[in-house]
N, C-alpha and C positions, 0 to 999 in steps of 0.2 A: 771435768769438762774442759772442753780446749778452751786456753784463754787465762784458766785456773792457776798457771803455772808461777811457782814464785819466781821473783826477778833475785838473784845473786847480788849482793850490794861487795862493793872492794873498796880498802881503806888501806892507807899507809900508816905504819907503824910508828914511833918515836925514831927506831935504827933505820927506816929508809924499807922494809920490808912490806910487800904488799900482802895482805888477808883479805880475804871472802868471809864474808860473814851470808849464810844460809840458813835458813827453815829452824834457826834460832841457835845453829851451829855455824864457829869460827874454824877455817883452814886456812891452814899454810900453807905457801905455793914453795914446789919442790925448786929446789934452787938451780936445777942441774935443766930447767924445762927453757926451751927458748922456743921461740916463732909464734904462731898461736896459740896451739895446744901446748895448753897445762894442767898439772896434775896436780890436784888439792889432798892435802891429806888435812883430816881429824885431827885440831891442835890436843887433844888427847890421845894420840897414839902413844906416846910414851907408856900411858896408861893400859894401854891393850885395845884403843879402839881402835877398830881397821875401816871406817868410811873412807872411802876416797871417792873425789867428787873430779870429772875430765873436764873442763872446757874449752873450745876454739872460739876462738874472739868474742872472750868474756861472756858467752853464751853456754850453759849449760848443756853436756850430751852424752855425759852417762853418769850411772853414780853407782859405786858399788861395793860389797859390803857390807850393806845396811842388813840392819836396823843399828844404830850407833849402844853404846854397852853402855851408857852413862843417863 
């Protein structure tokens, strides 16, 4: 339902690095992104997961790749 939507929560790291922590999944923000939009990836892609989550001014607006492998 509208309204439903989770809120994205964002944390600095120990090294100064921001995370998004999501729908009980942590990403890292591409380091290469500037202005509003950014691109979150799955701190398990190493692992082969390919979520990646968009946002413009910290607002979630796509996500894609889902279902997460983990």
């Amino acid at each position: 339902a509208v309204g439903d939507a989770q809120v994205p929560q964002f944390e600095e790291t120990r090294t100064g690095n921001l995370v998004m922590i999501f729908g009980g999944h942590r990403y890292n923000k591409l380091t290469r992104c500037r202005g509003p939009k950014i691109r979150w990836n799955c701190v398990k892609t190493p692992a082969g997961c390919r979520v990646v989550v968009i946002t413009i001014d910290r607002e979630i607006v796509k996500i894609l790749n889902e279902p997460h492998n983990h």
